[in-house]
Jmol script that loads the backbone (N, CA, C; Angstrom):
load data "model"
ATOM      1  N   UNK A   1     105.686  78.876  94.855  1.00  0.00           N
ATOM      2  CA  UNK A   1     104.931  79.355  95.997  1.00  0.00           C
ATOM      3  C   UNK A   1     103.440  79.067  95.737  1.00  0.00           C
ATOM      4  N   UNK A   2     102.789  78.591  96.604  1.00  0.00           N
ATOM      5  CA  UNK A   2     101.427  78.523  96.458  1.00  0.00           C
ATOM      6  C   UNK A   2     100.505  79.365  96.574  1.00  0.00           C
ATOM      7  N   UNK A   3      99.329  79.143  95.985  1.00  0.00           N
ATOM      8  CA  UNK A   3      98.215  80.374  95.594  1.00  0.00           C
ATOM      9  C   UNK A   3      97.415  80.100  96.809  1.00  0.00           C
ATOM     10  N   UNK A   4      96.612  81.020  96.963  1.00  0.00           N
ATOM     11  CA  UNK A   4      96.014  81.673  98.143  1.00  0.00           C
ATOM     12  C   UNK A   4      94.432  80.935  97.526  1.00  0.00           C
ATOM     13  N   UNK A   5      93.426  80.143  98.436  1.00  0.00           N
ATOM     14  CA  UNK A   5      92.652  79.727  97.629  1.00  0.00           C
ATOM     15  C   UNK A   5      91.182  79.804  98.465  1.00  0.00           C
ATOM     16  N   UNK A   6      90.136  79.624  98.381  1.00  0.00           N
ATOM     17  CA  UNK A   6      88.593  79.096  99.272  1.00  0.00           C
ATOM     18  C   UNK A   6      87.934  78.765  98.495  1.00  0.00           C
ATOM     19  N   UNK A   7      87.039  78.582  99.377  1.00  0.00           N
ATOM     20  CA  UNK A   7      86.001  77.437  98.519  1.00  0.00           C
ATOM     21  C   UNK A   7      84.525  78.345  98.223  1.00  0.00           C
ATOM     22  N   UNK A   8      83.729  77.917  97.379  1.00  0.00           N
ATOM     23  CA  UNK A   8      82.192  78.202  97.458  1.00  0.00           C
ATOM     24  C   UNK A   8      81.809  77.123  98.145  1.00  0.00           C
ATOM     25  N   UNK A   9      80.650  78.140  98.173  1.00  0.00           N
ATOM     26  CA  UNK A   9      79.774  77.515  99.080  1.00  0.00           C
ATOM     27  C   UNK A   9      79.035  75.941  98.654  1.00  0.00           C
ATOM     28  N   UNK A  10      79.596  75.392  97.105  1.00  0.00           N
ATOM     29  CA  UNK A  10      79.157  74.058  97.135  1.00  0.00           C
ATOM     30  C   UNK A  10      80.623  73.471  97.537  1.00  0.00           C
ATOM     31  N   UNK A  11      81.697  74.333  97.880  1.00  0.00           N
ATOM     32  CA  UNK A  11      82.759  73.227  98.095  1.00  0.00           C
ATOM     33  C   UNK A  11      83.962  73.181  97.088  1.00  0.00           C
ATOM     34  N   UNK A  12      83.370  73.639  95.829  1.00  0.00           N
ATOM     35  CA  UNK A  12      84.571  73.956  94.947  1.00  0.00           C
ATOM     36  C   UNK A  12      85.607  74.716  95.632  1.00  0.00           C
ATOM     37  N   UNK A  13      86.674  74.590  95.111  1.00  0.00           N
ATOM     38  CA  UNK A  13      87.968  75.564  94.866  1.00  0.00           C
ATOM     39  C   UNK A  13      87.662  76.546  94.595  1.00  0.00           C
ATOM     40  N   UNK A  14      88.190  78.615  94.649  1.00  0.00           N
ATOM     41  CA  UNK A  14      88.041  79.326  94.041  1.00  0.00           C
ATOM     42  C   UNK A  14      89.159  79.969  94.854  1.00  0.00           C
ATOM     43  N   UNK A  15      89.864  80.363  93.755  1.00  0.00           N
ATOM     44  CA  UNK A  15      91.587  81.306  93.631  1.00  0.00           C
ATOM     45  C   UNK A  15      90.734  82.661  92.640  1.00  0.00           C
ATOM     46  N   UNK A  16      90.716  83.223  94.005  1.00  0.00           N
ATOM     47  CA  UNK A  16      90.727  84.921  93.649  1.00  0.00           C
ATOM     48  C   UNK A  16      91.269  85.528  92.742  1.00  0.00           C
ATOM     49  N   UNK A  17      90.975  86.198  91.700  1.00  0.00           N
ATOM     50  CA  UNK A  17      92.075  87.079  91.225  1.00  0.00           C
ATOM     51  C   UNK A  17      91.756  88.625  91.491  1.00  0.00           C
ATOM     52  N   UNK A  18      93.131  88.962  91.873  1.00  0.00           N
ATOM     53  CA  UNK A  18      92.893  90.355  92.177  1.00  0.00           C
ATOM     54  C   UNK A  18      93.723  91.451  90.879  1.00  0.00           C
ATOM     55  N   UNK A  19      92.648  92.796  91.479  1.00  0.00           N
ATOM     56  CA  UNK A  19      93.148  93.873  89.816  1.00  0.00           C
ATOM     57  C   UNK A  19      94.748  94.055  90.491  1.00  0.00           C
ATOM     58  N   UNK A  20      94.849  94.258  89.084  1.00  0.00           N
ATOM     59  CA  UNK A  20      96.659  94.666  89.002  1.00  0.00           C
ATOM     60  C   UNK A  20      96.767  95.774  87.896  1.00  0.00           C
ATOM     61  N   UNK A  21      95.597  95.711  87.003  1.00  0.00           N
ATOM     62  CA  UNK A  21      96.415  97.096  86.400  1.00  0.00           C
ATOM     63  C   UNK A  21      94.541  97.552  85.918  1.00  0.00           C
ATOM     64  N   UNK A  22      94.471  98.670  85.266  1.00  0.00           N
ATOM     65  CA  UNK A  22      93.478  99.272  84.566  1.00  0.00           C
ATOM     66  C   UNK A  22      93.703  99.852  83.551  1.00  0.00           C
ATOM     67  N   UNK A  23      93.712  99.520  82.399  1.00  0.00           N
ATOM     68  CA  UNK A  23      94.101 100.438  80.797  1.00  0.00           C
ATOM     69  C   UNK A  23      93.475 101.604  80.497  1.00  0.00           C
ATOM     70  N   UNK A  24      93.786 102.400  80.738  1.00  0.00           N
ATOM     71  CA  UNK A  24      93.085 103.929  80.564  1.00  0.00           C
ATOM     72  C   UNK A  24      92.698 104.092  79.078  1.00  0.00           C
ATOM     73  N   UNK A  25      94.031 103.857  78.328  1.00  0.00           N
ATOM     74  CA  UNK A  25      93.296 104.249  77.018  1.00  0.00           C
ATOM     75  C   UNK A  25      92.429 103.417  76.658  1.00  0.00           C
ATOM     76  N   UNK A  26      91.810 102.173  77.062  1.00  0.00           N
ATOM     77  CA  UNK A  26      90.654 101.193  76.804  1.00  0.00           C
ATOM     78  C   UNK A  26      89.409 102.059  77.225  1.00  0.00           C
ATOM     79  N   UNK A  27      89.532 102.363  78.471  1.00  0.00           N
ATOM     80  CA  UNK A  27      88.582 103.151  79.107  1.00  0.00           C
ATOM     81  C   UNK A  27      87.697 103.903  78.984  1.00  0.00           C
ATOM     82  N   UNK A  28      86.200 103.836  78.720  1.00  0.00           N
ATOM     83  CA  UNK A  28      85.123 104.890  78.361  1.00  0.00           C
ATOM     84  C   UNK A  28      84.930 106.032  79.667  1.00  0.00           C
ATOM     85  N   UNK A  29      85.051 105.427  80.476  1.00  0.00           N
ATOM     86  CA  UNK A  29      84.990 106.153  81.585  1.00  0.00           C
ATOM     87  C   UNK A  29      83.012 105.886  81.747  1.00  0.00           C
ATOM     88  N   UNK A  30      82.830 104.754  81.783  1.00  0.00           N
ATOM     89  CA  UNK A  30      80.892 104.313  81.696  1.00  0.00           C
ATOM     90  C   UNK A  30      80.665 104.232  83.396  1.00  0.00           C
ATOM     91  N   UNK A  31      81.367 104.048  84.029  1.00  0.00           N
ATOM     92  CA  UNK A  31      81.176 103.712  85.663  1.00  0.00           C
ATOM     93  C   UNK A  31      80.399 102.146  85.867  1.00  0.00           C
ATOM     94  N   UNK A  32      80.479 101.386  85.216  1.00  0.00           N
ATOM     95  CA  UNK A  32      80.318 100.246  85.809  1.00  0.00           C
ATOM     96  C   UNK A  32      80.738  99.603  86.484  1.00  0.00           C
ATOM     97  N   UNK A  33      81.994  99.152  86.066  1.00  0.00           N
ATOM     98  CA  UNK A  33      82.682  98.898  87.008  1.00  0.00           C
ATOM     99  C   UNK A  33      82.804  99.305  88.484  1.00  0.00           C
ATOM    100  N   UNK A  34      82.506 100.697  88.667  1.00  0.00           N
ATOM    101  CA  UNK A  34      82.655 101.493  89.852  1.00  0.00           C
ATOM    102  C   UNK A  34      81.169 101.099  90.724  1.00  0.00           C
ATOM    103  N   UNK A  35      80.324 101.100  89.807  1.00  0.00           N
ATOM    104  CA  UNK A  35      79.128 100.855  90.678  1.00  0.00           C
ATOM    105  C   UNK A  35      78.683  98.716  91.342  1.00  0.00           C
ATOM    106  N   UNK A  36      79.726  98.250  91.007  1.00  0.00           N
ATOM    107  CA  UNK A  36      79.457  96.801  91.055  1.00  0.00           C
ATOM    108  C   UNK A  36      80.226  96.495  92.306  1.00  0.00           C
ATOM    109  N   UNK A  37      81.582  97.602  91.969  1.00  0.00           N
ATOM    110  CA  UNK A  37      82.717  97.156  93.027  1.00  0.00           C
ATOM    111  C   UNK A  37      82.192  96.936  94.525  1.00  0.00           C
ATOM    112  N   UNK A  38      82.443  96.183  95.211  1.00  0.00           N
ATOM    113  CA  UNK A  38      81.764  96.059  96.362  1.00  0.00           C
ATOM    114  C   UNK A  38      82.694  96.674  97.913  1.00  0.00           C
ATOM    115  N   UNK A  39      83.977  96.768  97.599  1.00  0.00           N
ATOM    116  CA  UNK A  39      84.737  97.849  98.180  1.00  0.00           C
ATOM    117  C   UNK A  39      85.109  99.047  97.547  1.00  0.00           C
ATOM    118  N   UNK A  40      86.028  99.965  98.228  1.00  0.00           N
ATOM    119  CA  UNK A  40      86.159 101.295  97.496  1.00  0.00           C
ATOM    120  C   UNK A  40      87.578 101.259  96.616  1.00  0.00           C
ATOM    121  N   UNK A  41      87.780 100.693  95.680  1.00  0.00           N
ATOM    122  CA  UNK A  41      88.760  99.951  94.953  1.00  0.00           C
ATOM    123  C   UNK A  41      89.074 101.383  93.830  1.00  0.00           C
ATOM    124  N   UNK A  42      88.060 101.717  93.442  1.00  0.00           N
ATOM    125  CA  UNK A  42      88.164 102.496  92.133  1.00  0.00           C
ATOM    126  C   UNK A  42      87.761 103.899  91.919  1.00  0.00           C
ATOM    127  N   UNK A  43      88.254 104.761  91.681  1.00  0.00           N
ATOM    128  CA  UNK A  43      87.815 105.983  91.482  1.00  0.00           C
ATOM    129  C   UNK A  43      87.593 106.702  90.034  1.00  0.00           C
ATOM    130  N   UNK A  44      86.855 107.829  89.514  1.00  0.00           N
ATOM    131  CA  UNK A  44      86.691 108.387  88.452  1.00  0.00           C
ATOM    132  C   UNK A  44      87.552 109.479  88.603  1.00  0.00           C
ATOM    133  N   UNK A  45      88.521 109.411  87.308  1.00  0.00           N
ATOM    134  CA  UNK A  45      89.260 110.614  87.771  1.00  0.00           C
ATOM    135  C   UNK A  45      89.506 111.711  85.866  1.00  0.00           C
ATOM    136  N   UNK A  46      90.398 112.200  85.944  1.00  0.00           N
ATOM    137  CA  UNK A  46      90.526 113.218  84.276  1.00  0.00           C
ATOM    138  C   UNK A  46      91.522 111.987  83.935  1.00  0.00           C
ATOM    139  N   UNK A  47      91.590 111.679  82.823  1.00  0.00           N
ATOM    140  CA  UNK A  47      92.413 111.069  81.882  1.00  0.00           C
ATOM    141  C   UNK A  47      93.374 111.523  81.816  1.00  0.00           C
ATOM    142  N   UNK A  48      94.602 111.258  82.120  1.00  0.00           N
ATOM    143  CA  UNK A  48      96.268 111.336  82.077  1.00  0.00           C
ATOM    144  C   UNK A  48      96.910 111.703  80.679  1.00  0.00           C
ATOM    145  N   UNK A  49      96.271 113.014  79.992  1.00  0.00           N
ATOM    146  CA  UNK A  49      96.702 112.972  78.565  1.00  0.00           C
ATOM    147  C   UNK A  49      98.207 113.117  78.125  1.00  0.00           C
ATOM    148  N   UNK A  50      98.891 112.406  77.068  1.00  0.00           N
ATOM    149  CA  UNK A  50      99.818 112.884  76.677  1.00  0.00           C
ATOM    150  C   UNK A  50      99.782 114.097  75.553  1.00  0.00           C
ATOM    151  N   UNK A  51     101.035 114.220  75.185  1.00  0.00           N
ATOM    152  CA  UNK A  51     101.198 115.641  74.432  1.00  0.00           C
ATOM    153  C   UNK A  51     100.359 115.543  73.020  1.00  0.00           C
ATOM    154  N   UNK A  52     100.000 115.373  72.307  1.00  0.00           N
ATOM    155  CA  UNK A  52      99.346 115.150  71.115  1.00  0.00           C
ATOM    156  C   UNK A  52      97.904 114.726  71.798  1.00  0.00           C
ATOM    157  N   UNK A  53      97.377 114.439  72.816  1.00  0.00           N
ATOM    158  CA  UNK A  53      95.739 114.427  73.067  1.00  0.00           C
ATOM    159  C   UNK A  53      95.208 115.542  73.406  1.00  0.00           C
ATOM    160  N   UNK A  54      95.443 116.778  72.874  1.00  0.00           N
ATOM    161  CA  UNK A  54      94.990 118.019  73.188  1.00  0.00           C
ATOM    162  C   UNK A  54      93.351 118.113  73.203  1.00  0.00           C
ATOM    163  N   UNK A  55      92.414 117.861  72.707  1.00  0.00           N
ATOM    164  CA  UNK A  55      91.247 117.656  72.224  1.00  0.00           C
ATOM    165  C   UNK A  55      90.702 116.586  72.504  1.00  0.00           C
ATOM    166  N   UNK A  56      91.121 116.048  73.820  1.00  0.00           N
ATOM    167  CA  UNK A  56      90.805 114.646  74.590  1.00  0.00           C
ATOM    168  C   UNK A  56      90.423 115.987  76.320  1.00  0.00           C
ATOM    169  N   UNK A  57      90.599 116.850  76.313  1.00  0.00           N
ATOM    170  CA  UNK A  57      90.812 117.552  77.367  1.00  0.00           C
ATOM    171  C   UNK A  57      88.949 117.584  78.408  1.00  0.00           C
ATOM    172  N   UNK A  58      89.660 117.249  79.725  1.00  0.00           N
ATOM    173  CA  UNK A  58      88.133 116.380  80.739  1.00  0.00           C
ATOM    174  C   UNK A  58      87.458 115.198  80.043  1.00  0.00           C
ATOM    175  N   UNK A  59      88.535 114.349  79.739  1.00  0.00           N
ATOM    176  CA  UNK A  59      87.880 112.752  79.779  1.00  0.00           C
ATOM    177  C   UNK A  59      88.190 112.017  81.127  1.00  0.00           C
ATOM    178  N   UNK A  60      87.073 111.754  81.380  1.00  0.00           N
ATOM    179  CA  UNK A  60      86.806 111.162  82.354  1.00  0.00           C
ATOM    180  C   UNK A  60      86.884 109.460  82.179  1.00  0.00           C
ATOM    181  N   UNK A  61      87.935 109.078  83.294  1.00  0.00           N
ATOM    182  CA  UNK A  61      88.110 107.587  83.340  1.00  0.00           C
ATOM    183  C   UNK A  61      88.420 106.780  84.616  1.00  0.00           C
ATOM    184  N   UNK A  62      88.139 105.822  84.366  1.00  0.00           N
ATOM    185  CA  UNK A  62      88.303 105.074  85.912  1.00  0.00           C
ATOM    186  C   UNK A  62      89.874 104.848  86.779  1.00  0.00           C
ATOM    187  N   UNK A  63      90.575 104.668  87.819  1.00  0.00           N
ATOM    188  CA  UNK A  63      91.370 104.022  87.759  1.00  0.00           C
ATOM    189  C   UNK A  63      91.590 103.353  89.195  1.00  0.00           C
ATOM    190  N   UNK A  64      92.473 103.036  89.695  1.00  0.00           N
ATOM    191  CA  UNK A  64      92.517 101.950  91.353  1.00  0.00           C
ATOM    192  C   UNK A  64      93.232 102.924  91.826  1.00  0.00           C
ATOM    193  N   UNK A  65      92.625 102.874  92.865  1.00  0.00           N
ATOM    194  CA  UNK A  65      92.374 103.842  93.524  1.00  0.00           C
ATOM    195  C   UNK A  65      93.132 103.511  95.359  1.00  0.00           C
ATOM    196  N   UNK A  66      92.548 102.458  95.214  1.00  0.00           N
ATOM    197  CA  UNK A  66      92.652 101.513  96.716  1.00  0.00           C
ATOM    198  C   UNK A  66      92.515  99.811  96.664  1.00  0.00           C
ATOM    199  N   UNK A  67      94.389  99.960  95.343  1.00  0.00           N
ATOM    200  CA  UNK A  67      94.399  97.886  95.277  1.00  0.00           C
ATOM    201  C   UNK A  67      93.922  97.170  96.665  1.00  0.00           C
ATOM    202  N   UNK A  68      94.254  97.880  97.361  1.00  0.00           N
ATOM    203  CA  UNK A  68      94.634  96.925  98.415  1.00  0.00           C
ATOM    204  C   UNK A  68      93.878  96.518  99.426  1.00  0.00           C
ATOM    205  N   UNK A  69      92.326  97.121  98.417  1.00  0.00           N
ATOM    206  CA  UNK A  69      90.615  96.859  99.387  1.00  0.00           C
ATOM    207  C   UNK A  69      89.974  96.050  98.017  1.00  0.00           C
ATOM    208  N   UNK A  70      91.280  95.504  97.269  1.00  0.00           N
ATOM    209  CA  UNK A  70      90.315  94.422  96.483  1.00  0.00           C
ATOM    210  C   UNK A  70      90.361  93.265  97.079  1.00  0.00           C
ATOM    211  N   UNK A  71      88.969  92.314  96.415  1.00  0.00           N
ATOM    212  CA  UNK A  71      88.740  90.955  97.503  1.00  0.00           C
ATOM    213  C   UNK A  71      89.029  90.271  96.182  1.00  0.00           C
ATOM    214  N   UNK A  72      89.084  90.453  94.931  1.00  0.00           N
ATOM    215  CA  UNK A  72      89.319  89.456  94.159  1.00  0.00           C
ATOM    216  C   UNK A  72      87.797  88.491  93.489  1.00  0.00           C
ATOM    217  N   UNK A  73      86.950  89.614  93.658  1.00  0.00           N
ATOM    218  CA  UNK A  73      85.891  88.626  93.065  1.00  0.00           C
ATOM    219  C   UNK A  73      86.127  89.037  91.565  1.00  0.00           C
ATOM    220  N   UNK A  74      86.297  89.835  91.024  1.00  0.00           N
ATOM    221  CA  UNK A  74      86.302  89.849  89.109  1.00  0.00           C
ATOM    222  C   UNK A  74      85.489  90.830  88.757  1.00  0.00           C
ATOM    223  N   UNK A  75      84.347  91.189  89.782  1.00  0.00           N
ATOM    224  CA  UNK A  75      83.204  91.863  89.202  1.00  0.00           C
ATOM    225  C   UNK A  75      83.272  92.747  88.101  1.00  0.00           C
ATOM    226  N   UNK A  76      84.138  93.907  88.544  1.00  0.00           N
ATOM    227  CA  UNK A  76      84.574  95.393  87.484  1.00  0.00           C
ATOM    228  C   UNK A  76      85.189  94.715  86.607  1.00  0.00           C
ATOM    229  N   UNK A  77      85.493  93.273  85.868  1.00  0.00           N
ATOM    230  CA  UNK A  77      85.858  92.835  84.712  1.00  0.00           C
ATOM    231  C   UNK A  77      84.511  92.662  84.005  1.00  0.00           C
ATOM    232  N   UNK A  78      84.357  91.627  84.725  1.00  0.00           N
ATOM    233  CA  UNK A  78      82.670  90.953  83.887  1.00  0.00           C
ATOM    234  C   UNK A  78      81.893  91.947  83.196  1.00  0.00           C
ATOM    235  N   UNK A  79      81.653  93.504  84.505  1.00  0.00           N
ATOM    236  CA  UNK A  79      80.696  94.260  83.463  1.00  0.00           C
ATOM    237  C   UNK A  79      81.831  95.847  82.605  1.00  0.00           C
ATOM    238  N   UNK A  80      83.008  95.259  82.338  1.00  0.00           N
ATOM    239  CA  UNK A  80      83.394  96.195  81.116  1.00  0.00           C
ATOM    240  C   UNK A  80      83.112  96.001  80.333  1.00  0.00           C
ATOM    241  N   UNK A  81      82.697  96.800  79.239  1.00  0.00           N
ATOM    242  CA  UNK A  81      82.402  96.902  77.662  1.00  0.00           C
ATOM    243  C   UNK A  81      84.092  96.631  77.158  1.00  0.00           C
ATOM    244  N   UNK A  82      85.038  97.349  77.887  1.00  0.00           N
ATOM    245  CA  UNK A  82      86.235  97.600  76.986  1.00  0.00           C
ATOM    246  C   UNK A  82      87.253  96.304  77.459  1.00  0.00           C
ATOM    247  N   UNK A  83      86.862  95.439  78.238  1.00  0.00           N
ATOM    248  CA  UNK A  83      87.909  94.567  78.890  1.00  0.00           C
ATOM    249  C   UNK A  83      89.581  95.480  79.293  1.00  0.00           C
ATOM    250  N   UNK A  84      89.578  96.458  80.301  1.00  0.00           N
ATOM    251  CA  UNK A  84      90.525  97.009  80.281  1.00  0.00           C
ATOM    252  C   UNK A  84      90.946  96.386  81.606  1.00  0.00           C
ATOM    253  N   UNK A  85      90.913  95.837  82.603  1.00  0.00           N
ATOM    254  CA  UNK A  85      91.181  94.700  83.716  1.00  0.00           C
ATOM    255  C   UNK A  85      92.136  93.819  84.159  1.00  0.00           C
ATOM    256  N   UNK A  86      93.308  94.033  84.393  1.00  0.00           N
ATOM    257  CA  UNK A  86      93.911  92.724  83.963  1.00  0.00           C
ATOM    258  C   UNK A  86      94.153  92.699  85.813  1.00  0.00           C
ATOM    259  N   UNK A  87      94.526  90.909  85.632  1.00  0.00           N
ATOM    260  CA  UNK A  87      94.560  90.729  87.492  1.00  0.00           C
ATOM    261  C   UNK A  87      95.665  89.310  87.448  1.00  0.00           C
ATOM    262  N   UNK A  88      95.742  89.231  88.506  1.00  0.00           N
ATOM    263  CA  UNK A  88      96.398  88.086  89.382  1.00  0.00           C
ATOM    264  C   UNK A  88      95.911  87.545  90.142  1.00  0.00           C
ATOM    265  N   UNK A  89      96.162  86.242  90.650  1.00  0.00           N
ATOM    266  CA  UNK A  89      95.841  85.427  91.793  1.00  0.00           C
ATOM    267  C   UNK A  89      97.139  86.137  93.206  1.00  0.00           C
ATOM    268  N   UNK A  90      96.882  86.004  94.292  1.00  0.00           N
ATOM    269  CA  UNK A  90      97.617  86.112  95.517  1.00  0.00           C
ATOM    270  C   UNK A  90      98.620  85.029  95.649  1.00  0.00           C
ATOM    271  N   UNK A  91      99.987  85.413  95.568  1.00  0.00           N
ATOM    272  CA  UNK A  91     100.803  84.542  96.320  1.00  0.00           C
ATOM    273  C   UNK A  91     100.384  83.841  97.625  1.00  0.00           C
ATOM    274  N   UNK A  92     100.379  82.693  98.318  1.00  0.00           N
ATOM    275  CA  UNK A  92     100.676  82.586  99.724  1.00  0.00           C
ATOM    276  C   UNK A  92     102.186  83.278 100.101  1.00  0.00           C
TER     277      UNK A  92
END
end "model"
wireframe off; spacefill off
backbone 0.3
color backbone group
């Protein structure tokens, strides 16, 4: 199946990739990402602790919030410290 693709503005090719997941435990919870995003993609929320993170209690971390208002530019990758990001290109 073919990828979903446009061009810049000199004409190149450019295949979007869009977020597909966010690694929490990577996660500082710094808000960069959140402040770059150019739709409302991402939210700050408490960290999802399991049983042994008792003393992790109100960590604050990012997560997607609203995939489906991403455009696929990369931004909230470029400025992580933790590379927690991972994405895909769009099927056609």
């Amino acid at each position: 199946m073919p990828q979903v693709t446009g061009l810049t503005r000199g004409g190149s090719e450019w295949i979007p990739q869009f977020v597909t997941d966010l690694n929490q435990e990577k996660c500082i919870g710094c808000g960069r990402c959140y402040k770059v995003c150019p739709r409302d993609v991402l939210d700050l929320v408490e960290r999802e602790l399991e049983d042994d993170d008792e003393d992790d209690d109100n960590m604050m971390v990012m997560s997607i919030a609203n995939a489906n208002d991403c455009i696929g530019c990369g931004s909230c990758g470029r400025v992580c410290p933790k590379d927690c990001y991972s994405y895909e290109p769009l099927a056609a």
